[in-house]
N, C-alpha and C positions, 0 to 999 in steps of 0.2 A: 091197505098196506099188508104185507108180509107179519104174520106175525112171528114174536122173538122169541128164540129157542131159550129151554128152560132155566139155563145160567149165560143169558145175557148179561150185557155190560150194567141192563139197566135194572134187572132182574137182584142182580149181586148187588148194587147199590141200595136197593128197596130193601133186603133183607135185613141191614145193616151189619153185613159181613164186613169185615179191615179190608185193608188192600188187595185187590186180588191178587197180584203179581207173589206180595207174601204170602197170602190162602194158598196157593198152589203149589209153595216150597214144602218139600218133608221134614218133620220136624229138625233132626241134621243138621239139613243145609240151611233152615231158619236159625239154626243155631248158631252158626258164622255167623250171621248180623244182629241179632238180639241184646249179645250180651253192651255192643257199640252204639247202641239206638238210644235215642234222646227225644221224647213225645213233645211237641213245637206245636204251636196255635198262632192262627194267620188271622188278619182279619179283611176285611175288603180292601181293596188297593193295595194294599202290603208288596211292595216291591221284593221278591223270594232269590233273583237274581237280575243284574241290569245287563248287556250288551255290552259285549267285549272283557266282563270278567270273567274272574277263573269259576268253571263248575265244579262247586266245592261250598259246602256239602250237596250232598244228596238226598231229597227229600221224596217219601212212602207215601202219598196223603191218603187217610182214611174218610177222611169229609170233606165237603169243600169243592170249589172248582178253579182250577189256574191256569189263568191263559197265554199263550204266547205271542207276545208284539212284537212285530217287525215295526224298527223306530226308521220314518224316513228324513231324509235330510233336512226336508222344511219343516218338521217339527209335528206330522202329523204320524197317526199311528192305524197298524191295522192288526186285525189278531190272525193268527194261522195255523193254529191246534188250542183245542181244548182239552186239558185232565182234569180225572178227579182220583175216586179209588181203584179205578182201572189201570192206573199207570204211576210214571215216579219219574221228579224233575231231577235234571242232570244226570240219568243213566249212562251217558254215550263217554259220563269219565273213567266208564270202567274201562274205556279203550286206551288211557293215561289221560296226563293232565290236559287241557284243552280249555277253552277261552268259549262262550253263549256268544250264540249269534243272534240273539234273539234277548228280549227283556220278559220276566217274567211276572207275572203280576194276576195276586186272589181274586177273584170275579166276587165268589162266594165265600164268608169266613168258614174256616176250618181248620180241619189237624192233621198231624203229620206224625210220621217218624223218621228222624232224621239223623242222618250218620258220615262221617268224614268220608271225604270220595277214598282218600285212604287205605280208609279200613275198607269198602267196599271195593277198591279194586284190589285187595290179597283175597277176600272172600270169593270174589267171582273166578278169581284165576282157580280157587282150588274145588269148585262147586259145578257142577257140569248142569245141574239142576241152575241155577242161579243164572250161568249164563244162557240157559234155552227162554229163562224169563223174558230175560233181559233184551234178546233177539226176538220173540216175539211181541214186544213194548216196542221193538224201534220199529217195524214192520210196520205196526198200527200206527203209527205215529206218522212216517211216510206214507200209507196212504189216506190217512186224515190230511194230511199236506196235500196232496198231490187234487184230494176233490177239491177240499177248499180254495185249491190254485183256479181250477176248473171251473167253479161257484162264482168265483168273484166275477172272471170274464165274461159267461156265458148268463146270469140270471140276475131278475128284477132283484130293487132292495130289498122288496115283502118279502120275496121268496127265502132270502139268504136271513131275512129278521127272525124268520121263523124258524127257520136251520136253527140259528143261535139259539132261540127260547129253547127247541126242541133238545139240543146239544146239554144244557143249561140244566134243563127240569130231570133230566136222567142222575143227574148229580146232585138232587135237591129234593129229598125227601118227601115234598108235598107240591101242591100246584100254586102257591103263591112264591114267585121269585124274590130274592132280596138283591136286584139289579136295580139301576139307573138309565136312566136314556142316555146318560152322558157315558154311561158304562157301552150299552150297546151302540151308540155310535163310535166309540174306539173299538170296537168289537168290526165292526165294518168297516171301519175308514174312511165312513162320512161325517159330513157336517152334522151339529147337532137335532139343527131345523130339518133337515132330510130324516134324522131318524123319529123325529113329534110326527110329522106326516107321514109317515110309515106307521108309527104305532094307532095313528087316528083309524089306517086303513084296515089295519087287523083286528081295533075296536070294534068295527063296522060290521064283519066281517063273523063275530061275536068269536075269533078267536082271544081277544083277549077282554077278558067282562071287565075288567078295574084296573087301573097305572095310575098308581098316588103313593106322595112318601115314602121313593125308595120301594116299593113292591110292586110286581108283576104278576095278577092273577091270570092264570091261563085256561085257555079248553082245551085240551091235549089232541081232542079227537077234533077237533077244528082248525088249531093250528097245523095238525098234519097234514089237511086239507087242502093249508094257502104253502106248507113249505114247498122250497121245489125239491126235484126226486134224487136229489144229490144226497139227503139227510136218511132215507130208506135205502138207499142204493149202500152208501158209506156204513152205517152202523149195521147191514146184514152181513158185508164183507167182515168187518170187526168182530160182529160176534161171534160167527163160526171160527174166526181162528182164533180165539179166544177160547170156544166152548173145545175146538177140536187137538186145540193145540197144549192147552195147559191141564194139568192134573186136578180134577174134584176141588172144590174150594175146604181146606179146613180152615179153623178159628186161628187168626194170625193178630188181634188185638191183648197184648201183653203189657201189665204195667211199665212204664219208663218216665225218668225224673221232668217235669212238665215245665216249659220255657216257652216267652214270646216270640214268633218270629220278628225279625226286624228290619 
């Protein structure tokens, strides 16, 4: 594989920098949203927005991973973008109020900061900084969509299991997940028995050494192995415009009053 330029996605996560999006705001323009910001804690499954509500608040996350389900009509579910502190759920209300097409939901527990689309859409209108963030988040985010459209049709389930771990472990400080099978079968959109014989074949495979109690221990250099090339292909696009597009990472972690998501 390609290796990742020096503030990658996954690079900036490891360091334990905040949000990149607010790392890369001058102080200024972080000043528009700081004073508005409310520090939120998620935990797994934490539903953060459902489908068909209003996007309102806006959520920074610092840790943690939150994925996007597309809810189909017979009741089953697929995910179609993953964040973590690379990005920020309901950004696109800075374009007005508007309604989630999608349902959103913690993979990984985490934190956030969080602030009324409100306040963040007078902020962005007056920040030229704020909104090149913000257009660079929704870029990433479309073409995070656009592979994972690509993923699903065209590659095995191993392939696309390994995408996710891989997707997953960049947002997750160490190589032990705190995922469920039943997690990463909503995560694909299969059955759950489809995703046990998938995880058997990556056991095999010695990308993944242990799956017990809610944990996922991985081989990083193994599962990159069995991912298909959708996962190297997708996060080199990201990272460069990331690395090429946003300003130096500064420290964007600022006290703010601490509240449950819900």
């Amino acid at each position: 594989m390609t290796a990742r330029a020096p503030e990658s996605i996954a690079t900036v996560h490891r360091a334990g920098v905040g949000n990149r999006l607010l790392a890369a705001l001058p102080p200024a323009d972080l000043g528009l949203l700081t004073p508005h910001f409310q520090k939120v804690s998620f935990e797994p499954d934490t539903v953060l927005v459902r489908s068909g509500d209003e996007l309102d608040p806006v959520y920074f996350p610092h840790s943690g991973a939150i994925a996007f389900m597309l809810d189909m009509p017979d009741g089953q579910t697929v995910a179609t973008t993953l964040i973590g502190r690379e990005g920020a759920l309901a950004s696109f209300s800075a374009l007005g109020p508007s309604l989630s097409s999608v349902t959103a939901v913690a993979r990984v527990a985490g934190t956030a900061s969080q602030i009324s689309a409100a306040k963040f859409r007078a902020a962005y209108a007056r920040s030229e900084a704020i909104r090149n963030v913000v257009q660079v988040h929704v870029r990433a985010l479309l073409l995070q969509l656009q592979h994972v459209a690509a993923c699903n049709a065209l590659h095995l389930v191993d392939g696309r299991m390994a995408r996710w771990l891989l997707q997953l472990h960049d947002r997750v400080p160490n190589d032990l997940l705190p995922v469920t099978q039943e997690a990463l079968a909503q995560l694909l959109g299969v059955r759950r028995t489809t995703a046990t014989l998938t995880m058997s074949k990556l056991r095999a495979a010695g990308a993944v050494p242990s799956d017990r109690r809610g944990f996922i221990e991985i081989d990083r250099v193994r599962l990159e192995r069995v991912a298909c090339d959708c996962y190297a292909l997708m996060q080199d696009k990201i990272d460069r415009m990331y690395c090429q597009e946003l300003s130096a990472p500064q420290p964007a972690l600022v006290p703010f009053p601490e509240t449950t998501a819900r």
